[in-house]
C-alpha positions in Angstrom: 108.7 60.5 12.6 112.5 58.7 13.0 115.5 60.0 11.7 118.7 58.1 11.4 121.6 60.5 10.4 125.1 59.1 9.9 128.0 61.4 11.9 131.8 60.5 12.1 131.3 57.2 12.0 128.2 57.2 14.2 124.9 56.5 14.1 122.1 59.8 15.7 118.7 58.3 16.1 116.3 61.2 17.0 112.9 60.5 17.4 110.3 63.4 18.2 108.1 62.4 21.3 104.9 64.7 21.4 103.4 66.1 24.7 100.1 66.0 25.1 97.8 68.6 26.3 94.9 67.5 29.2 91.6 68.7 28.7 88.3 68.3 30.6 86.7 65.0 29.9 88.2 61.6 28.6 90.0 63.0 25.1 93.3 64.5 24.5 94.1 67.9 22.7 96.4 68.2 20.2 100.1 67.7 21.1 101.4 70.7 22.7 105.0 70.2 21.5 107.5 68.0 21.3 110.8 66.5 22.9 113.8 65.0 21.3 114.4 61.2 22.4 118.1 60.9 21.1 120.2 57.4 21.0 124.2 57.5 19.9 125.3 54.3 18.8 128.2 53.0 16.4 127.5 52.2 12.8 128.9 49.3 12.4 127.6 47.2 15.8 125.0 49.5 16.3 125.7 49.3 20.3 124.9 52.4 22.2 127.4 54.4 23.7 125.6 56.8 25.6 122.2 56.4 27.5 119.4 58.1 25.6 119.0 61.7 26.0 115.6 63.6 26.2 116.0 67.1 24.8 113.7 69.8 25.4 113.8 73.8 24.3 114.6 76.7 26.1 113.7 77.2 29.2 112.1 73.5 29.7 109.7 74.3 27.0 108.9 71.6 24.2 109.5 71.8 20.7 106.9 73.9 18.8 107.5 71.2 16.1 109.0 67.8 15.0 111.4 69.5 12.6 112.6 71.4 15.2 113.2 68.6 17.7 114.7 66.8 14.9 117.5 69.1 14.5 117.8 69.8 17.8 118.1 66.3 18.3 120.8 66.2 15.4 122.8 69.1 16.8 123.0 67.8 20.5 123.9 64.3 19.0 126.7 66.2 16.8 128.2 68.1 20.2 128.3 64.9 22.5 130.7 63.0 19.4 132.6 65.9 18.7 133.2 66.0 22.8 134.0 62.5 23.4 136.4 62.9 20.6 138.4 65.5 22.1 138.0 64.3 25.5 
């Protein structure tokens, strides 16, 4: 699930990447959370201005869900405008 959000001018693009589990055998288990893949670009060229960022929770842990890595995502995207802004 992709999410484009519109900022200041700015275009987030979070996209939740799922981590898979191993198990014994040949098959994977269900995801075991997620990371936030973010992308910063402008709105009207669309060119990126920062590389992408992969997000995790606290303490290194995944995402529990994609909702949460979405906002996550959102919020961190948010920040790094606002800071480059005041920079």
């Amino acid at each position: 699930m992709k999410r484009i959000y519109e900022y200041k001018g700015f275009q987030i693009d979070v996209q939740p990447e799922p981590i898979w589990k191993p198990v014994d055998g040949a098959s994977l288990a269900g995801a075991e959370g997620y990371l936030a893949v973010v992308r910063i670009s402008t709105r009207t060229a669309g060119v990126p201005i920062f590389a992408p960022l992969r997000l995790t929770g606290a303490r290194s842990k995944p995402f529990a869900t994609e909702a949460e890595a979405l906002m996550a995502g959102y919020s961190a995207g948010q920040r790094l405008i606002d800071d480059a802004a005041n920079a």
